[in-house]
N, C-alpha and C positions, 0 to 999 in steps of 0.2 A: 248791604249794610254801609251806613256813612260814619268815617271816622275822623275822629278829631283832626283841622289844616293842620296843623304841626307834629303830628303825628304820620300823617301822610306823605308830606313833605319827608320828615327823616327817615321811612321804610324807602320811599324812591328815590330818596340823595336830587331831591330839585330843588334848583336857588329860584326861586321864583319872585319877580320885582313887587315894588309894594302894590302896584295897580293891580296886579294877576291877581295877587294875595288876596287884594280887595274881592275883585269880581269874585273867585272863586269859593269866597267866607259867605257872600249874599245867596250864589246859587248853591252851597250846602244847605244852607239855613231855610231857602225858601225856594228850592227846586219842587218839581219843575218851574224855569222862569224865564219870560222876554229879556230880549238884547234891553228892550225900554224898561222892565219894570226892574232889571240891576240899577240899572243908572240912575232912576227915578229911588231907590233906596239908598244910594251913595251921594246923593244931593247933586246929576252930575246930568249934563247932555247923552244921548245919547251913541254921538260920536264919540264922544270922549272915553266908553267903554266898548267901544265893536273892535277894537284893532283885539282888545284882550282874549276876545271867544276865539280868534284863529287860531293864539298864540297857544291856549289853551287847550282845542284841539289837537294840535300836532304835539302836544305833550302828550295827548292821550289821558287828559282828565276829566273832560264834559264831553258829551255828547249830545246829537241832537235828537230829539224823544219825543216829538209831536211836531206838530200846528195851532195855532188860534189866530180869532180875528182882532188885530190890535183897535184902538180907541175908532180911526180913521177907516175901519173897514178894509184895511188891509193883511191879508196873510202872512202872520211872522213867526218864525221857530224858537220852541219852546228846548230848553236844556237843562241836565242836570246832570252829576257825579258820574262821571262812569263806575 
C-alpha cells in the first residue's frame, strides 16, 4: 500500500531534502520508474537525480524491483516504494 510523502515522512520522523522529496513524490506516483524517466518528469538531466536513489536506498525507502531496456538499448533498474 502507498501512502501519502508527508504522511510517510511523519510515521518515520525523516527530514528529507527537497530533491529526495522531489525524486521520491515521482517514483510514488509513477513507480515502478527509470533513474531517466524521474528526471525526465522533473524537467531535469539525469545526473542531476541519480545521487537521490542512493540516498534513498539507505533510507530504506525505494527499492529496486526489476530491469528494462532504456531508449539506447541499455539495461537500467526500475524502482519503486518500498
Amino acid at each position: 500500500m502507498k501512502v501519502a510523502e508527508t504522511s510517510l515522512e511523519a510515521y518515520l520522523g525523516l527530514d528529507l531534502t527537497q530533491s529526495q522529496e522531489q525524486v521520491l513524490e515521482v517514483i510514488k506516483d509513477y513507480g515502478p520508474i527509470t533513474q531517466e524517466e524521474v528526471a525526465d518528469r522533473l524537467g531535469k538531466y539525469p545526473h542531476q537525480v541519480s545521487g537521490r536513489f542512493g540516498e534513498l536506498q539507505e533510507l530504506n525507502q525505494i527499492e529496486i524491483v526489476g530491469h528494462t531496456e532504456n531508449q539506447h538499448g541499455n539495461t537500467v533498474r526500475r524502482y519503486d516504494i518500498k
